[in-house]
C-alpha positions as CSV (number, residue, x, y, z in Angstrom):
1,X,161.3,60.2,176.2
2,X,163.1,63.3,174.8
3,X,160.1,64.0,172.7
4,X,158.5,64.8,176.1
5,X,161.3,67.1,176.9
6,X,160.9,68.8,173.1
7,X,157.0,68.9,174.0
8,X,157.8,71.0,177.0
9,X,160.7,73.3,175.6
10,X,158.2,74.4,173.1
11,X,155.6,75.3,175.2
12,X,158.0,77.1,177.8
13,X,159.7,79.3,175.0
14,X,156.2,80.1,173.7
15,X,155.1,80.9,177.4
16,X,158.7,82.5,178.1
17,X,159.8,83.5,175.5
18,X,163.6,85.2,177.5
19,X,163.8,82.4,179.7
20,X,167.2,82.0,180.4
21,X,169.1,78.3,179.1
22,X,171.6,76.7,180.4
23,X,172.8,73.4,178.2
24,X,174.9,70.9,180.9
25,X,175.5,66.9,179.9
26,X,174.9,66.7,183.9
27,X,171.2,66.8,182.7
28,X,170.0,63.2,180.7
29,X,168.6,63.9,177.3
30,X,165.0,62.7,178.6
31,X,165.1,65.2,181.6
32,X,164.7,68.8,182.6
33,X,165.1,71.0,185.4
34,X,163.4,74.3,185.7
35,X,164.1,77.0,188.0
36,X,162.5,80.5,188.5
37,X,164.7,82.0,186.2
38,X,166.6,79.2,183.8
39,X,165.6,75.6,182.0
40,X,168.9,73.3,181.9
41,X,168.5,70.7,179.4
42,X,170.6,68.3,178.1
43,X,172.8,69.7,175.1
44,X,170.8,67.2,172.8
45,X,168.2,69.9,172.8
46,X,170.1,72.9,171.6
47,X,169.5,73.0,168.1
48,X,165.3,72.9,169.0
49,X,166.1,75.9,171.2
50,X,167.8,77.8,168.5
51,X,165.1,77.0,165.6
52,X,162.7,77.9,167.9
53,X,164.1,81.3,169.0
54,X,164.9,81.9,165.3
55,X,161.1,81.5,164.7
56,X,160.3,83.8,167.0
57,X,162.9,86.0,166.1
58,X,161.6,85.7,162.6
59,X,157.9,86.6,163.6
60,X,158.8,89.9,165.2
């Protein structure tokens, strides 16, 4: 299940691209919360975050 939680990381970075991220363990791996403002993910997840911003940091 936290392929489906990759899945939607990617699309919200490449939809939002300065949303704010907040990594907390009080989130499970194969769950998400999105606010307004912030995603908190499970800290499982921060290394896709970072090669993703890099990419996009990369294509600028």
């Amino acid at each position: 299940m936290a392929e489906r939680v990759a899945e939607r990381v990617r699309r919200t970075l490449r939809e939002q691209p300065e949303l704010e991220i907040r990594f907390t363990e009080a989130i499970r791996a194969d769950s998400y919360y999105q606010g307004s403002v912030v995603l908190f993910l499970h800290p499982m997840h921060q290394a896709l975050v970072d090669e993703l911003r890099a990419e996009r940091r990369g294509g600028e």
